[in-house]
PyMOL commands that place a pseudoatom at each C-alpha (Angstrom):
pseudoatom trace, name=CA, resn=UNK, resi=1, chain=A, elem=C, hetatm=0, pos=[0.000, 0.000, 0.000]
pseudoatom trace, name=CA, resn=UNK, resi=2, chain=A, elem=C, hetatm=0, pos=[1.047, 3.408, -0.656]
pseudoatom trace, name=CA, resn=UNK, resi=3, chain=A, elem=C, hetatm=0, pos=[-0.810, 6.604, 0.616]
pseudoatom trace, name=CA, resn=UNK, resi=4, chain=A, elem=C, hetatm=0, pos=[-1.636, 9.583, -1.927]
pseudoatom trace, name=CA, resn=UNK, resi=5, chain=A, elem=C, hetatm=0, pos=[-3.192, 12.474, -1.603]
pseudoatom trace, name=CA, resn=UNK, resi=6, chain=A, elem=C, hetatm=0, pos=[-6.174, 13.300, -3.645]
pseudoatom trace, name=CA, resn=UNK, resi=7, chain=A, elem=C, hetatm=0, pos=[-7.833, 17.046, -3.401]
pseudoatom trace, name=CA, resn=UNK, resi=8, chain=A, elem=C, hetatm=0, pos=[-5.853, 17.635, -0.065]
pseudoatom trace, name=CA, resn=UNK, resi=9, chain=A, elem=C, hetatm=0, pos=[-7.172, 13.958, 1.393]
pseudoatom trace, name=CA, resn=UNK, resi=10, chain=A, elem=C, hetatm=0, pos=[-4.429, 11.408, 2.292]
pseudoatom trace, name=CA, resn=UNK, resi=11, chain=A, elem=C, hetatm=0, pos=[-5.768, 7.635, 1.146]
pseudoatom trace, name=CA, resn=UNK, resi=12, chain=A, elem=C, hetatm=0, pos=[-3.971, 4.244, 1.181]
pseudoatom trace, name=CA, resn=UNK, resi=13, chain=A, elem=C, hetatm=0, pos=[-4.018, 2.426, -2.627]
pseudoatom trace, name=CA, resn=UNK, resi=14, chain=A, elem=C, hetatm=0, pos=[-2.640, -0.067, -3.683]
pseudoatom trace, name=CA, resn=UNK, resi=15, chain=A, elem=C, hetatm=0, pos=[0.759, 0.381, -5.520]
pseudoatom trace, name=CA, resn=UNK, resi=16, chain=A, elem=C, hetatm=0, pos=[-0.872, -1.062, -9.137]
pseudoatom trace, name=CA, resn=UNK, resi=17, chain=A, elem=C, hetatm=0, pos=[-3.790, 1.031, -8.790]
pseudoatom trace, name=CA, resn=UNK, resi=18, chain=A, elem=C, hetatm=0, pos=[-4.526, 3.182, -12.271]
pseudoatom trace, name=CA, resn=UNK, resi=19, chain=A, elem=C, hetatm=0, pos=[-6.446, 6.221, -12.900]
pseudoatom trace, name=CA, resn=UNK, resi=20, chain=A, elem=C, hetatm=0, pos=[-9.731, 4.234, -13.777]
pseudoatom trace, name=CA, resn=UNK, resi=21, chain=A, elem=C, hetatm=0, pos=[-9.437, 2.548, -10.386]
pseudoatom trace, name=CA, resn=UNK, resi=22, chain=A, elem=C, hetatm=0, pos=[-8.657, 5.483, -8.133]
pseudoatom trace, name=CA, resn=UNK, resi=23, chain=A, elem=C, hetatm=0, pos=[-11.889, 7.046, -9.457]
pseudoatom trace, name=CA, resn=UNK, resi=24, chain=A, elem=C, hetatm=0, pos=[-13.912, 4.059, -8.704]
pseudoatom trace, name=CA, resn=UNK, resi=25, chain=A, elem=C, hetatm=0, pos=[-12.390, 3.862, -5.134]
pseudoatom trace, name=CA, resn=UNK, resi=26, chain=A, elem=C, hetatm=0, pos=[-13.440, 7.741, -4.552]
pseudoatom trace, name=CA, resn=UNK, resi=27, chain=A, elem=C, hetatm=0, pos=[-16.987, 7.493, -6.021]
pseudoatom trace, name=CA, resn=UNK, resi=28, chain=A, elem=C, hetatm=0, pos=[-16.275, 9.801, -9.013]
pseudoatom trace, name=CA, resn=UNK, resi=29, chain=A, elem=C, hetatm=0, pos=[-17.580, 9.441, -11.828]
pseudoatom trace, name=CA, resn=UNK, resi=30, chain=A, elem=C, hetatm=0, pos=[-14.814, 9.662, -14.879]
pseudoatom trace, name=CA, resn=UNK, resi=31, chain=A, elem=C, hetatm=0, pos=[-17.416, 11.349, -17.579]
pseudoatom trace, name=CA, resn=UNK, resi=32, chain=A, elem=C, hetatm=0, pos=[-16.913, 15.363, -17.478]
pseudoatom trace, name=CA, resn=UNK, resi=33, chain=A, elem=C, hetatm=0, pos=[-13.675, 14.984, -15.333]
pseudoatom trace, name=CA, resn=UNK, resi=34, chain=A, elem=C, hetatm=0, pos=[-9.609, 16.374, -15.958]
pseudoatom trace, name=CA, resn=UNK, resi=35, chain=A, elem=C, hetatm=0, pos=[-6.835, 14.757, -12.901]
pseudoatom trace, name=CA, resn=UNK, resi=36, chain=A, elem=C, hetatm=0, pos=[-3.586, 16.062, -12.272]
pseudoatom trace, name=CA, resn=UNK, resi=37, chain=A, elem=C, hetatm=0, pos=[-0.711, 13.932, -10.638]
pseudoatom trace, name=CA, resn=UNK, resi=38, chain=A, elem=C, hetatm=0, pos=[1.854, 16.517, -9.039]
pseudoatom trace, name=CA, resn=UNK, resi=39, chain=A, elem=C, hetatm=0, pos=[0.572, 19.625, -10.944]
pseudoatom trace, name=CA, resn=UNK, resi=40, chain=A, elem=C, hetatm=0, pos=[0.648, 17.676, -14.595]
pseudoatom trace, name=CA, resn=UNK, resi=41, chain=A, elem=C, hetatm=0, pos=[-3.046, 17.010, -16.218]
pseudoatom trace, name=CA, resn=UNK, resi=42, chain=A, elem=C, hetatm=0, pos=[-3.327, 12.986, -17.902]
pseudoatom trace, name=CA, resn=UNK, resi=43, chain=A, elem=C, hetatm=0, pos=[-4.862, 12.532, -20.569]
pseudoatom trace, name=CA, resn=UNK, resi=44, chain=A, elem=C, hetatm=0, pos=[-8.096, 10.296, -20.936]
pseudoatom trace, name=CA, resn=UNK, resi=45, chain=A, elem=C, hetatm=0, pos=[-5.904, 7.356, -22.576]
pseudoatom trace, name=CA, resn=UNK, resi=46, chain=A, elem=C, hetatm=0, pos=[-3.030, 7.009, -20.269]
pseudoatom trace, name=CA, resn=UNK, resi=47, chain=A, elem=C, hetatm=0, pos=[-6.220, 6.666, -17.384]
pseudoatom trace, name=CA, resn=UNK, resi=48, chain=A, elem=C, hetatm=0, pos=[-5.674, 2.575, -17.754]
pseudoatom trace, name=CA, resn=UNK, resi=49, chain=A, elem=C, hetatm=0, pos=[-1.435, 2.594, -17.853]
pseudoatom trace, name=CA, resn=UNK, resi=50, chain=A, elem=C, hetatm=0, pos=[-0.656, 5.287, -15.524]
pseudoatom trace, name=CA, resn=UNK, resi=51, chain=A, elem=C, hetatm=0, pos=[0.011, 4.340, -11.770]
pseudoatom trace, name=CA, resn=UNK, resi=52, chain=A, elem=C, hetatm=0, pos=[0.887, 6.091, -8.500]
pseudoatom trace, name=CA, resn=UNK, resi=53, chain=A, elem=C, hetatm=0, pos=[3.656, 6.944, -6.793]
pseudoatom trace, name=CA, resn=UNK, resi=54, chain=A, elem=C, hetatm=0, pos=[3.903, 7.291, -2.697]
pseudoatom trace, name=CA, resn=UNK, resi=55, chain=A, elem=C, hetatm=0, pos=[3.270, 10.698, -1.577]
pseudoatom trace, name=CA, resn=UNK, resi=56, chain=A, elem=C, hetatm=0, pos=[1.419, 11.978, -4.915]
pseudoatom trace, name=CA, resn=UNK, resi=57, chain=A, elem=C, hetatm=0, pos=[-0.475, 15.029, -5.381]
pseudoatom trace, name=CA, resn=UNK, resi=58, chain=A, elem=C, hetatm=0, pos=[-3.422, 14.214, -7.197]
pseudoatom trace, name=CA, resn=UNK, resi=59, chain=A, elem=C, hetatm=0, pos=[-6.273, 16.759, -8.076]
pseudoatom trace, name=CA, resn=UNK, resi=60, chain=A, elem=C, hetatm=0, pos=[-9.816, 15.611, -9.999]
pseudoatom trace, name=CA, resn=UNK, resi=61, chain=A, elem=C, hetatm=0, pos=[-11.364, 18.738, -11.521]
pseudoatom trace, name=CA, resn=UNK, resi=62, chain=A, elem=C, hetatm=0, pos=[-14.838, 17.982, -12.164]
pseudoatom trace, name=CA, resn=UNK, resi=63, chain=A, elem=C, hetatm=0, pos=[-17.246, 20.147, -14.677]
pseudoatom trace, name=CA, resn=UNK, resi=64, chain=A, elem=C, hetatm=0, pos=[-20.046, 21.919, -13.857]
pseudoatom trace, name=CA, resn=UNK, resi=65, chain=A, elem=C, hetatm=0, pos=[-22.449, 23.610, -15.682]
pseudoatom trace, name=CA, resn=UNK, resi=66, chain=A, elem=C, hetatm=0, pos=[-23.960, 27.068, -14.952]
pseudoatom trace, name=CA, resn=UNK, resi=67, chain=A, elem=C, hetatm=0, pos=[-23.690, 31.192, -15.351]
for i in range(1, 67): cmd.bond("trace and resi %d" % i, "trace and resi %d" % (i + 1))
show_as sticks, trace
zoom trace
């Protein structure tokens, strides 16, 4: 297990946990969403390659609609 930190929360994942899985494990959905690892955006089709490092920074920016 390593622990990560996603939107300033610290969680435990496993060390071959990807993008897809991360979102599952924090109930977000991945339609309408950007991440960031450590200030860098990924783009939609590394989501099933790229894993985590201990001690990552990782932001989910989720759309919204509205004026």
């Amino acid at each position: 297990m390593i622990t990560v930190r996603v939107n300033e929360v610290s969680i435990e994942i496993e060390e071959t946990t990807n993008i897809h899985q991360l979102l599952n494990k924090v109930n977000s959905s991945t339609q309408g969403v950007a991440l960031a690892i450590n200030n860098t955006i990924v783009g939609k089709d590394g989501w099933d390659t790229q894993l985590f490092q201990a001690n990552d920074n990782i932001l989910i920016i989720k759309a919204t609609q509205g004026g």
